[in-house]
N, C-alpha and C positions, 0 to 999 in steps of 0.2 A: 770194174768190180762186178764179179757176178752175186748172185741172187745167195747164194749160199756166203760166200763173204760176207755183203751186205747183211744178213742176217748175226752172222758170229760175231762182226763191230758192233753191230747194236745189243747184244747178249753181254759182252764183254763193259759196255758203258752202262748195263741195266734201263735201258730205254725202251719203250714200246713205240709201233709204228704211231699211234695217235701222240705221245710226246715228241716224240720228235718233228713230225707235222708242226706242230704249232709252236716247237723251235725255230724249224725253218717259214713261220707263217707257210706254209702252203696247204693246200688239200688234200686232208687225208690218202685222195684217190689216186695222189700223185706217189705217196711211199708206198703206198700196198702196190704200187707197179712196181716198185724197185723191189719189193720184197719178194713178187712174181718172177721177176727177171723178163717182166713185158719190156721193160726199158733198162740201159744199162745207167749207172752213179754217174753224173758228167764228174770228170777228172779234181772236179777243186773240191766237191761233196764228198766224191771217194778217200780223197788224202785228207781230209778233215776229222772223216769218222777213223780213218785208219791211226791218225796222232791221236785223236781222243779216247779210242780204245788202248792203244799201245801205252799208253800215263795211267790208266785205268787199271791195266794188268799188272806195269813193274809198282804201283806203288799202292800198298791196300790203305785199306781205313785205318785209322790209329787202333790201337788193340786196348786202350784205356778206357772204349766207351762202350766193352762189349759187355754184354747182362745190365746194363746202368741200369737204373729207376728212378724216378723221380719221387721223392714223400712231399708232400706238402706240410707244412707246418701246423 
């Protein structure tokens, strides 16, 4: 997975490199390498983000909850 992929699965899942760090418990310094392309996704992270993105894109949010508000009583 390169660096620009790695970017566009986490675009596509609305995640930022510090959420997902502490998804994966690890150190921030560890995704912002992936997001450099200093290191490449090992194989099980890459196909992880790539199903979690891919569910993300064919299926949106329900369209029931869009403009809601809440009034309190």
């Amino acid at each position: 997975m390169t660096s620009e992929e790695f970017r566009y699965w986490l675009a596509e899942i609305h995640w930022t490199l510090p959420q997902l760090a502490e998804i994966l418990e690890c150190d921030i310094s560890y995704v912002e390498a992936l997001d450099r392309g200093d290191i490449e996704a090992p194989p099980l992270l890459a196909a992880w983000l790539r199903t979690l993105g891919k569910v993300h894109d064919e299926l949106e949010a329900p369209i029931a909850y869009r403009r809601k508000k809440w009034k309190p009583k």
